[in-house]
C-alpha positions in Angstrom: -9.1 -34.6 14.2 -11.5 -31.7 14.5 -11.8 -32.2 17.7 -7.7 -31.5 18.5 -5.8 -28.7 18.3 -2.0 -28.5 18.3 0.2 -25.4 18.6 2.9 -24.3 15.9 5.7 -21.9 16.1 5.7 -19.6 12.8 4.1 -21.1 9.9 6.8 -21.4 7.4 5.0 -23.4 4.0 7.9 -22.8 2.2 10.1 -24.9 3.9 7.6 -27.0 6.0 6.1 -28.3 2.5 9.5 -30.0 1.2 10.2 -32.1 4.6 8.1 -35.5 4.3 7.2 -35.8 8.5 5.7 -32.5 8.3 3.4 -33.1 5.1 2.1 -36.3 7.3 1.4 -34.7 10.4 -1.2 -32.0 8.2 -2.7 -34.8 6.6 -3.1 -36.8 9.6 -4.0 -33.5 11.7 -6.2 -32.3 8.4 -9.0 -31.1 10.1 -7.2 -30.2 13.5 -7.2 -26.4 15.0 -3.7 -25.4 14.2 -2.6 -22.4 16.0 0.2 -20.0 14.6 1.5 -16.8 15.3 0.7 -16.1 11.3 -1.0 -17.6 8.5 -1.4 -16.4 4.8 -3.9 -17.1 2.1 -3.6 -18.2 -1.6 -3.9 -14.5 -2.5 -1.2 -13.5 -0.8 0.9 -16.5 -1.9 0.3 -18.5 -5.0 1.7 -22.4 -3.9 -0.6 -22.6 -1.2 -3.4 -23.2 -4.3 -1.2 -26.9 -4.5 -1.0 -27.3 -0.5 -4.4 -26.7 1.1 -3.0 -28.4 4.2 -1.2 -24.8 4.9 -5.1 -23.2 5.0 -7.4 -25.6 6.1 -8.3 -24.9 9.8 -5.5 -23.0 10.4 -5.5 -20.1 12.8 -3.5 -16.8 13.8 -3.2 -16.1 17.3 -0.3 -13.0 19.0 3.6 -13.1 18.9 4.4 -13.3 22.7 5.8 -9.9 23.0 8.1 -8.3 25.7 5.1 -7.3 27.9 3.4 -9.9 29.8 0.7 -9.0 32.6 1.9 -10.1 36.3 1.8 -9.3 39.7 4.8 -6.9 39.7 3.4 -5.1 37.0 0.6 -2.1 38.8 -2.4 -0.5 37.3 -2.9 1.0 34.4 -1.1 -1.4 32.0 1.0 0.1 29.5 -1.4 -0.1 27.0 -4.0 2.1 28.7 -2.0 5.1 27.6 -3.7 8.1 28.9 -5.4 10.3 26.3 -4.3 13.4 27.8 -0.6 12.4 28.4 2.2 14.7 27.2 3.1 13.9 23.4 6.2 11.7 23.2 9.2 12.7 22.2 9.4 11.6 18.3 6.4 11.3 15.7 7.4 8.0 14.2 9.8 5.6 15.5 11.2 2.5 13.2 13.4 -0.8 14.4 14.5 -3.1 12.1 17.0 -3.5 9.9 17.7 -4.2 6.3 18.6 -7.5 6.3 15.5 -9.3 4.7 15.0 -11.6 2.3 12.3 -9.9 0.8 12.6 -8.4 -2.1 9.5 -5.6 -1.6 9.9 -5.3 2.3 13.6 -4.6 1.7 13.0 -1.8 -1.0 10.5 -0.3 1.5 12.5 -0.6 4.7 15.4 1.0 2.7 12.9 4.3 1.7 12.2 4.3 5.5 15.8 4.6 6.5 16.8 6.8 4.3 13.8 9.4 4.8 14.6 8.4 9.3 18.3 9.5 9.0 17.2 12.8 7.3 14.3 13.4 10.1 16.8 12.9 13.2 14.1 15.1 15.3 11.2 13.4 13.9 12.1 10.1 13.9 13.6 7.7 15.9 15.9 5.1 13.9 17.3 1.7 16.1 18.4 -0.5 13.4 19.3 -4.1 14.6 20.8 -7.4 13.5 19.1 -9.3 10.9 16.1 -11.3 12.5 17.0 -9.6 15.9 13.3 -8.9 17.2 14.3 -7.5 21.0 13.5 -4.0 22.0 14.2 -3.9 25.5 16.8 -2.5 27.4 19.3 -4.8 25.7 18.8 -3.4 22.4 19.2 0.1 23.7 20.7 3.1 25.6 17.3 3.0 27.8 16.0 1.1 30.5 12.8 0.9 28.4 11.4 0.2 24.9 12.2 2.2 22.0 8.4 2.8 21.4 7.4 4.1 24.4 8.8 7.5 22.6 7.1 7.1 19.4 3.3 8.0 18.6 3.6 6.0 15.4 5.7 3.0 15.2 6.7 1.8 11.4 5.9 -1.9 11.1 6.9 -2.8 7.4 7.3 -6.7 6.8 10.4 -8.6 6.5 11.0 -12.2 5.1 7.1 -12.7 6.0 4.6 -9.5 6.4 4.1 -10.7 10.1 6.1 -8.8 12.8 6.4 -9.1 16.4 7.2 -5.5 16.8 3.1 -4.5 16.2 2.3 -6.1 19.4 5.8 -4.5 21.1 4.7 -1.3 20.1 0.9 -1.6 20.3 1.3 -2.8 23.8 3.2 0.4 25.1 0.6 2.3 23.2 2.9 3.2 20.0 0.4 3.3 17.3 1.5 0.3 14.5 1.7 1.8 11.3 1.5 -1.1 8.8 2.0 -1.5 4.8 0.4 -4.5 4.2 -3.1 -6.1 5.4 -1.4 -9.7 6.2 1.0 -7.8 8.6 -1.2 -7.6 11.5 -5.0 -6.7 10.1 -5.5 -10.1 8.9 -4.0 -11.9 11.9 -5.5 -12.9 15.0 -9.1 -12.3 14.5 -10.2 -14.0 17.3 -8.1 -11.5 19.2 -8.8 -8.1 17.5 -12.7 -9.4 17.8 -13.3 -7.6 14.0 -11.4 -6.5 11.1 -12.6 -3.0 12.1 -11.2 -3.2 15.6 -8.1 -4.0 14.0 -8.4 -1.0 11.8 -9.5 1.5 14.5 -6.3 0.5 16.6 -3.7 0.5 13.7 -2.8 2.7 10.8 -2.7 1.5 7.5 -0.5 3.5 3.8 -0.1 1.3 1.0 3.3 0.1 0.4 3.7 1.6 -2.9 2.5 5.0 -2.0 5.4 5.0 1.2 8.1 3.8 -1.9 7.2 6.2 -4.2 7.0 9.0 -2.0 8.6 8.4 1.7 9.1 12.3 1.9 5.3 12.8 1.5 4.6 9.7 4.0 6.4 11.3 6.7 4.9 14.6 6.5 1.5 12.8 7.2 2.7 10.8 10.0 4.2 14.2 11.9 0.9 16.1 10.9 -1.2 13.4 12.1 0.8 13.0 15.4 -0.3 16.3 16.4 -4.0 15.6 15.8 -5.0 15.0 19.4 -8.1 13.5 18.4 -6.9 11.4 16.3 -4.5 9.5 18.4 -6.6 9.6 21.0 -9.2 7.6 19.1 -6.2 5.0 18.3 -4.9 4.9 21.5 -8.7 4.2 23.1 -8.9 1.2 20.7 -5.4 -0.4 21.9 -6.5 0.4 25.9 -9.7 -1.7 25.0 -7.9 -4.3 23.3 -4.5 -4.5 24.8 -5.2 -7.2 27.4 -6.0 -9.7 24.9 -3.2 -9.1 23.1 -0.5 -10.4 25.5 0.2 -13.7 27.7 -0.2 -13.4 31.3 3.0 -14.6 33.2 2.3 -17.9 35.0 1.4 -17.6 38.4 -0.3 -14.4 37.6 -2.9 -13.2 40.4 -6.3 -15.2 40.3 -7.5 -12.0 41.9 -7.5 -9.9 38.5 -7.3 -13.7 36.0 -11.3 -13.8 38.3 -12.0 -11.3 35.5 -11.5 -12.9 32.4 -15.1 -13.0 32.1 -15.1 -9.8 30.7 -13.7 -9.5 27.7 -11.5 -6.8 28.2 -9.3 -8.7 31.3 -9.0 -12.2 29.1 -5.4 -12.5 28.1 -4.4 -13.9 25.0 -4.4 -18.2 26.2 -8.3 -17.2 27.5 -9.1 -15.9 24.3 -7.7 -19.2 22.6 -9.4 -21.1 24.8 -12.9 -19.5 25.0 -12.7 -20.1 20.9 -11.6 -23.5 21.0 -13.8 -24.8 24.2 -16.9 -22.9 23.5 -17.1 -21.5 20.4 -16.6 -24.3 18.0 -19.9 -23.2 16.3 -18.9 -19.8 15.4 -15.1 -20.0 14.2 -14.1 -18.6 10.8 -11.6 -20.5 9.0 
């Protein structure tokens, strides 16, 4: 099966491992390219020593997020936020909720509330149904996302670390901030190209230091918001990367899809595909 690839929703091993039909398809479609919009490692969870099925050959590629390239949509993108734009309205923005199932991402989320509420003109707080991952118009008093206020949008995990919201917010150049390397770092390599672009785009606190001193955590984020240079070096990364990151809608011009040769214009499918069809020498499993 090397030679075949299949696509997957969210990769689930928890669940997925107990159903019968799904343990045969891995073993029949071992050594098949499987394409997911996450996928962990043994060190991050422990059973998938015992189910190597859930590792082998399996691949991370972007959430489909709310913004999608097409013709309607003019020059620059949303992603190529201008360095020299006004600063938006609120340091840090965070949408989520606290309904999670786990236990560390809920205790974290909780700390982020809590310090949100306090910080009404320094942060901007949407909390949402459980598993509610929309942040469009419907989801609020605007005709536009949440994070096109924020400089730094919160990202912590939820039932998995994965989260659509870092390619919401990334894409309207909201700088992620995430709490755990398997949020977004350690996914889609072939997109962010190397764990350093990843890093130069996003920014990174350890979840403990955020729980044991959210106070502290926020003071950094609103200090750091007014460091011009710094955002601007963030927000360069995301312009260079931000094609890549998102699914062209069908029917999308061949007049700008002619320049998927350079890097920069592929969109996410022409990223997948370049690595699947020419590339087979060089993947990293």
């Amino acid at each position: 099966g090397s030679d075949h690839a299949f696509l997957h929703t969210v990769s689930q091993p928890f669940h997925t491992t107990l159903v019968k039909k799904c343990r045969l398809l891995y073993d029949l479609c071992r050594n098949c390219t499987k394409l997911s919009i996450d996928t962990y490692k043994p060190a991050l969870f422990k059973f998938l020593l015992e189910h190597d099925d859930y590792t082998h050959r399996w691949m991370s590629i972007p959430f489909p997020s709310n913004i999608h390239r097409s013709d309607d949509m003019t020059a620059p993108y949303p992603w190529h936020v201008s360095n020299t734009s006004e600063p938006r309205r609120y340091p840090t923005v965070f949408v989520g909720s606290l309904e999670v199932t786990a236990t560390k991402a809920r205790t974290l989320r909780a700390a982020i509330i809590q310090e949100c509420r306090a910080r009404p003109t320094e942060c901007m707080l949407m909390e949402l149904r459980s598993h509610s991952s929309n942040t469009d118009s419907r989801n609020s008093s605007s005709d536009r996302s949440p994070y096109t206020d924020g400089t730094f949008c919160l990202m912590p995990g939820g039932d998995y670390p994965t989260r659509k919201g870092v390619l919401d917010a990334l894409l309207v150049g909201c700088i992620p901030v995430t709490f755990q390397r398997a949020t977004a770092h350690r996914q889609w390599p072939w997109h962010w190209t190397t764990q350093s672009t990843a890093d130069s785009c996003m920014h990174y606190v350890p979840m403990r230091q955020v729980v044991a001193d959210p106070r502290a955590f926020f003071q950094e984020l609103v200090k750091l918001s007014r460091d011009e240079s710094f955002v601007a070096a963030k927000r360069a990364c995301i312009a260079r990367v931000g094609a890549r990151m998102q699914y062209d809608l069908p029917g999308h011009s061949h007049a700008v899809r002619s320049r998927s040769t350079d890097a920069g214009e592929m969109d996410a499918v022409d990223v997948v595909l370049k690595n699947l069809l020419y590339e087979q020498s060089s993947k990293k499993f």
